[in-house]
C-alpha positions in Angstrom: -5.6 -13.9 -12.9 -7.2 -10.3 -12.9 -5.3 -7.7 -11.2 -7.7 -7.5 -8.5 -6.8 -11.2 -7.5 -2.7 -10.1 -8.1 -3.3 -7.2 -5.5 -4.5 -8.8 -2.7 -1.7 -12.0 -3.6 1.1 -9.0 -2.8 -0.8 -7.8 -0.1 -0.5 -11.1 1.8 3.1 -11.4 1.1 3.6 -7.4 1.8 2.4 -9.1 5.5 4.3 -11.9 5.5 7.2 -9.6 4.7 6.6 -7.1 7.2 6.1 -9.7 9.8 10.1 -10.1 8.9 11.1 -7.0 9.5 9.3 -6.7 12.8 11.6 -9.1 14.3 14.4 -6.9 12.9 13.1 -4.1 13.7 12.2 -4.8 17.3 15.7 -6.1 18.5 17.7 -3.2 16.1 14.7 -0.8 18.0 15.9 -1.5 21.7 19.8 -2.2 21.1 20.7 -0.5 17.5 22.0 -3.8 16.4 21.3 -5.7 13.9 19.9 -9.7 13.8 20.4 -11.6 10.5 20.5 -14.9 11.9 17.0 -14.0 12.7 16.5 -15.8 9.1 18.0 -18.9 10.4 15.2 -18.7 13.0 12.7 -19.0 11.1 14.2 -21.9 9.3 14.2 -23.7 12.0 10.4 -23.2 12.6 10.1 -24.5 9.5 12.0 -27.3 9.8 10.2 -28.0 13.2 6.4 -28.3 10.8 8.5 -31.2 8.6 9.8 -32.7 11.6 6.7 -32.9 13.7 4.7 -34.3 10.4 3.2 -37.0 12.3 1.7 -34.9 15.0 -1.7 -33.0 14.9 -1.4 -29.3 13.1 -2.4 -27.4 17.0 0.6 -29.4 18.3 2.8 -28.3 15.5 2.1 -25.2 15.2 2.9 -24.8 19.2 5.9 -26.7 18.8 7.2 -24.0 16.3 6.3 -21.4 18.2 8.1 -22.7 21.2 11.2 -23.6 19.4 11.4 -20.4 17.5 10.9 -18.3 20.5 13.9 -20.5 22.4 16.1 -20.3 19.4 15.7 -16.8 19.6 16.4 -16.3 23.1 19.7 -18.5 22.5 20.8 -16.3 20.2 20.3 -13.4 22.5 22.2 -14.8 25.5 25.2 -16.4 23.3 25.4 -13.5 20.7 23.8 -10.0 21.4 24.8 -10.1 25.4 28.2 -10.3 25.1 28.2 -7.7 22.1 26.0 -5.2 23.6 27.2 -1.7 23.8 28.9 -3.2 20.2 28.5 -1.3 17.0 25.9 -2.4 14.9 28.4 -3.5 11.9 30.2 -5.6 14.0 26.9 -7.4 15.2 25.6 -7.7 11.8 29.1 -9.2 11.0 29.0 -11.8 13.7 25.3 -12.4 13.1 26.0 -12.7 9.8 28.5 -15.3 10.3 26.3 -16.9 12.5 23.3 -17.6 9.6 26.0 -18.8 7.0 27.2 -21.3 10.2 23.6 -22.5 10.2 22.6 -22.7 7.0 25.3 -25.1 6.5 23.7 -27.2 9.8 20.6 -27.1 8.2 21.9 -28.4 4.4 24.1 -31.4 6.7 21.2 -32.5 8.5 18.2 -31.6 6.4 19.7 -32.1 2.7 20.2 -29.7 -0.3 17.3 -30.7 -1.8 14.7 -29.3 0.4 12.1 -31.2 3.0 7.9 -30.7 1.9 5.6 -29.8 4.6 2.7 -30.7 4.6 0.1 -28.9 6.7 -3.1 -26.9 6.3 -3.2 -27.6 2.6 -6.3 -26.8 2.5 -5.9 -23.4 3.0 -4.7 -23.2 -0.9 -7.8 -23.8 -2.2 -9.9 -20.7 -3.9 -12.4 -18.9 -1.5 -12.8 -16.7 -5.1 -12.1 -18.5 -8.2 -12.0 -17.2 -12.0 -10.0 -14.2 -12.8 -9.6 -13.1 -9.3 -7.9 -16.4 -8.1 -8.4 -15.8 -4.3 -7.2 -18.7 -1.7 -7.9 -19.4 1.7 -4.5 -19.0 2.7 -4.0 -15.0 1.3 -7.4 -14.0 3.7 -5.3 -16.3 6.8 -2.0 -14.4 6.2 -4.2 -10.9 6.6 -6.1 -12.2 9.1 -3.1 -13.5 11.3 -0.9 -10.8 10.3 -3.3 -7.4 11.6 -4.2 -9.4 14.8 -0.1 -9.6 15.3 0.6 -6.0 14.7 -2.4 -5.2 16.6 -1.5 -6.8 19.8 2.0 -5.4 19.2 0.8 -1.9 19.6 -1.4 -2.4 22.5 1.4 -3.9 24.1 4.1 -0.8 23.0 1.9 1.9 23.8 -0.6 0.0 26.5 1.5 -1.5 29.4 4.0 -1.0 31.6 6.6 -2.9 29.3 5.2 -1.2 26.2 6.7 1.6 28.1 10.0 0.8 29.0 10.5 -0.7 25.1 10.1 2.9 23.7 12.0 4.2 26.3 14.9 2.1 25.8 14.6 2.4 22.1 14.8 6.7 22.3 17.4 6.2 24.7 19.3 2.9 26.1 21.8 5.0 28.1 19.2 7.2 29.8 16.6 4.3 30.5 18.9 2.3 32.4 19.7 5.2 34.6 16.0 5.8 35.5 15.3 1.9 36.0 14.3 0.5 33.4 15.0 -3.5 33.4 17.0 -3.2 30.6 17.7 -7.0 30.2 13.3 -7.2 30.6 13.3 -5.0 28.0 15.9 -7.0 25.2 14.2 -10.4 26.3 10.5 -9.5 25.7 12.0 -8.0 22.0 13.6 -11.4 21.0 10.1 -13.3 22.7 7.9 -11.0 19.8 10.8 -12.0 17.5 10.6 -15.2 17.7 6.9 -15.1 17.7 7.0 -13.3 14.2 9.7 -15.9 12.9 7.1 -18.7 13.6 4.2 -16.9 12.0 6.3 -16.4 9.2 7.5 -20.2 9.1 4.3 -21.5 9.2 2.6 -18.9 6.9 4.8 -19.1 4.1 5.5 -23.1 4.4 1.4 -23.4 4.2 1.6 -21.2 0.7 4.9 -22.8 -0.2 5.3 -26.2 0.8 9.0 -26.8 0.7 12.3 -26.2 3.6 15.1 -25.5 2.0 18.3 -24.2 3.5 18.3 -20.8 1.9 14.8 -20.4 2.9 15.6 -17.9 6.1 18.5 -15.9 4.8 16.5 -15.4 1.3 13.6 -14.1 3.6 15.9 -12.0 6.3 17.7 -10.3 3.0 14.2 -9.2 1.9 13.4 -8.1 4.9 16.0 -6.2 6.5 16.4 -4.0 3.2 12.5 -3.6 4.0 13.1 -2.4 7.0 15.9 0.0 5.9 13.8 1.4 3.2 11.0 2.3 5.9 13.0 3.3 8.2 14.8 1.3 10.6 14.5 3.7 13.5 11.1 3.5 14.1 9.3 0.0 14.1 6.3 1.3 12.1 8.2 2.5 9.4 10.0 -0.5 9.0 7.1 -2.8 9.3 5.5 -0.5 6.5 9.0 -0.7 4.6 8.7 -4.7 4.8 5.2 -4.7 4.0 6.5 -2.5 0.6 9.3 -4.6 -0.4 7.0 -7.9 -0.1 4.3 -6.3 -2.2 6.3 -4.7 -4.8 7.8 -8.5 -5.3 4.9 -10.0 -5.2 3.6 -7.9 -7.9 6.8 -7.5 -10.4 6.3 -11.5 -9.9 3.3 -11.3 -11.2 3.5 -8.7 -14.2 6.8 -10.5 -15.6 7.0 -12.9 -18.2 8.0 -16.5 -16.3 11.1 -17.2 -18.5 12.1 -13.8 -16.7 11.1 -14.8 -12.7 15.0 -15.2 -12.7 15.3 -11.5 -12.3 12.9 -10.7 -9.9 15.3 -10.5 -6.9 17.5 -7.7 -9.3 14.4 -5.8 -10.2 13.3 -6.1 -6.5 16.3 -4.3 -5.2 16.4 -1.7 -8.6 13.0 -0.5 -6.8 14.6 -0.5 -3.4 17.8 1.5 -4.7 15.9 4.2 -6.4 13.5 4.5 -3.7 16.8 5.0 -1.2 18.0 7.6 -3.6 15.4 10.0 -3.8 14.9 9.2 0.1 18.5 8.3 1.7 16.3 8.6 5.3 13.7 6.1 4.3 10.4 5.9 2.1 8.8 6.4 5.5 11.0 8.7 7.6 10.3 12.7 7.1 12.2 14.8 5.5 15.5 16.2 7.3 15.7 13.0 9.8 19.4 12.1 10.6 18.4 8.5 10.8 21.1 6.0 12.4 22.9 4.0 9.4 23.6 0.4 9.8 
């Protein structure tokens, strides 16, 4: 494969990735806390594509969609209500708890050995063949990926709502005092988040066709450092830092021998680490920030 055809393969999973940490960054964004059982939601939506097998794809993909989007909102009501006002290490504790708790549902139910979806295959096959190497389901993952981010910022800087999500985000404290519907405000952030968590179940089940248990924390651990390494305080800058972290993957993955793949999570996070040192802030956050730490 040429290097044109490797660029736009880590461009699609830079998305895919940043996508991630936009349902990190959205809930850590309105309540400084941090959500790493969001992984676990989007192996559930993943699970939901293997267990609705038998249905038509428009019915699955709703399905995941819906189920994500509940999961999340249990989450919220169960976990992040009754810690809010909480410090954002003790959140990430109990969320963190919380994923490991689930994962282990998942390999009871589902198996250790993973469960193959099968859906939209198609989409693998080359638009672009040769050196390039170009499939259907890199231009879908773009595609799906701008419209998301798209209506994300119409919706933060178009409406009403958009509105009282920034506000809440500079200041929780001081929006609730002018009247913001605060609890509006957190459930609308875990709604996007499980909306992402489905677009990333289904996107990267399509490209890689098998759930396994690991499949959400492996994804979540990817993306949260993303977002940190953008900047968590600001959802573009993490969205960018998750975009970063998924392309720089993708493309180590593609430069290194395959008896070396093994590495590529270690190399991953050498990149991350000496980004964060020259930048302790964030690659994205200017110079001089005093960014909040999880």
């Amino acid at each position: 494969m040429s290097w044109i055809g490797h660029l736009v393969n880590a461009v699609s999973l830079g998305v895919v990735y940043g996508l991630v940490a936009v349902s990190v960054g959205l809930v850590f964004g309105v309540l400084r806390q941090v959500n790493l059982a969001q992984g676990e939601v989007i192996a559930l939506g993943a699970y939901s594509l293997w267990m609705t097998r038998d249905l038509p794809v428009v019915v699955r993909i709703v399905f995941c969609i819906a189920l994500c989007v509940a999961m999340s909102l249990v989450i919220q009501v169960i976990i992040f209500r009754p810690l809010r006002g909480a410090s954002a290490l003790t959140t990430l504790i109990v969320t963190f708890g919380l994923s490991y708790a689930l994962e282990g549902v998942w390999t009871i139910v589902f198996g250790t050995n993973g469960q193959p979806v099968s859906m939209l295959s198609s989409l693998n096959n080359l638009v672009v063949g040769g050196d390039i190497g170009l499939r259907w389901i890199t231009l879908v993952e773009m595609a799906v990926g701008g419209i998301f981010f798209a209506v994300l910022v119409l919706v933060l800087y178009g409406s009403k709502i958009g509105v009282m999500m920034r506000a809440t985000a500079e200041d929780f404290r001081t929006a609730r005092l002018v009247g913001v519907r605060i609890d509006r405000v957190v459930t609308l952030a875990f709604v996007f988040g499980g909306v992402s968590a489905a677009m990333v179940a289904i996107l990267f089940t399509v490209q890689t066709p098998l759930v396994t248990p690991t499949l959400g924390f492996n994804l979540i651990t990817l993306g949260l450092v993303g977002t940190v390494l953008g900047g968590i305080d600001r959802l573009g800058r993490a969205t960018a830092g998750g975009f970063v972290v998924g392309f720089v993957n993708s493309l180590l993955g593609a430069i290194i021998p395959q008896e070396l793949l093994v590495f590529l999570p270690m190399l991953t996070f050498m990149f991350v680490i000496v980004v964060l040192v020259v930048r302790p802030a964030g690659l994205f956050t200017p110079k001089g920030s005093n960014m909040e730490r999880v």
